[in-house]
Phi, psi and omega in degrees: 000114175304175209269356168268330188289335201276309179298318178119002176266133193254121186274149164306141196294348190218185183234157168271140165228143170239142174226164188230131202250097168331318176313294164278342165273144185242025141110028205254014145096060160253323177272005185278293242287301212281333193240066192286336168293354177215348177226122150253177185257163187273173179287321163305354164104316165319131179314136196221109013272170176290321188225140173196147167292098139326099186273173221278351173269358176273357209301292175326292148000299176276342182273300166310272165006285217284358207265320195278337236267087171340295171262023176078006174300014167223145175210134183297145195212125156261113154249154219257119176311141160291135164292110157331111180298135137006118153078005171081229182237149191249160204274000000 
C-alpha cells in the first residue's frame, strides 16, 4: 500500500503547470491580481515564477489569469504524474 492510500489521501493522475512566456509578456500585472497565490511581480512589474505547478483548487484561477493575460503569455499545461515504482527504490 503506498504511503497516500494508507493516509487515506488520493493523488491526481495528473498535475497543472502555469508557464509564463518571457517573450510575450509585456509586464501588465493582470495575472499577479487574479492569481496572487501563485505569481508575483518582479521589481520591472513581471511575473515571477516563469513555471509553478498548481494545485487542483487554484485551477479556475489560474484559467481566469490566463484568460485576462493582453498577449497570451500565459498557458496551462496538464501533465501527467510519474508512477512510483512498487516496493520503494531498488538497490
Amino acid at each position: 500500500m503506498s504511503r497516500s492510500q494508507a493516509s487515506g489521501r488520493v493523488q491526481p493522475a495528473s498535475r497543472l503547470l502555469l508557464r509564463v512566456d518571457p517573450i510575450t509578456c509585456d509586464g501588465h500585472g493582470r495575472c499577479a491580481e487574479l492569481l496572487p497565490e501563485a505569481i508575483s511581480l518582479d521589481d520591472w512589474g513581471y511575473p515571477m515564477p516563469i513555471t509553478a505547478e498548481l494545485p487542483p483548487q487554484l485551477e479556475a484561477h489560474a484559467r481566469r489569469a490566463a484568460q485576462a493575460c493582453p498577449t497570451l503569455a500565459i498557458t496551462l499545461e496538464r501533465q501527467r504524474r510519474r508512477r512510483a515504482p512498487e516496493g520503494g527504490p531498488r538497490r
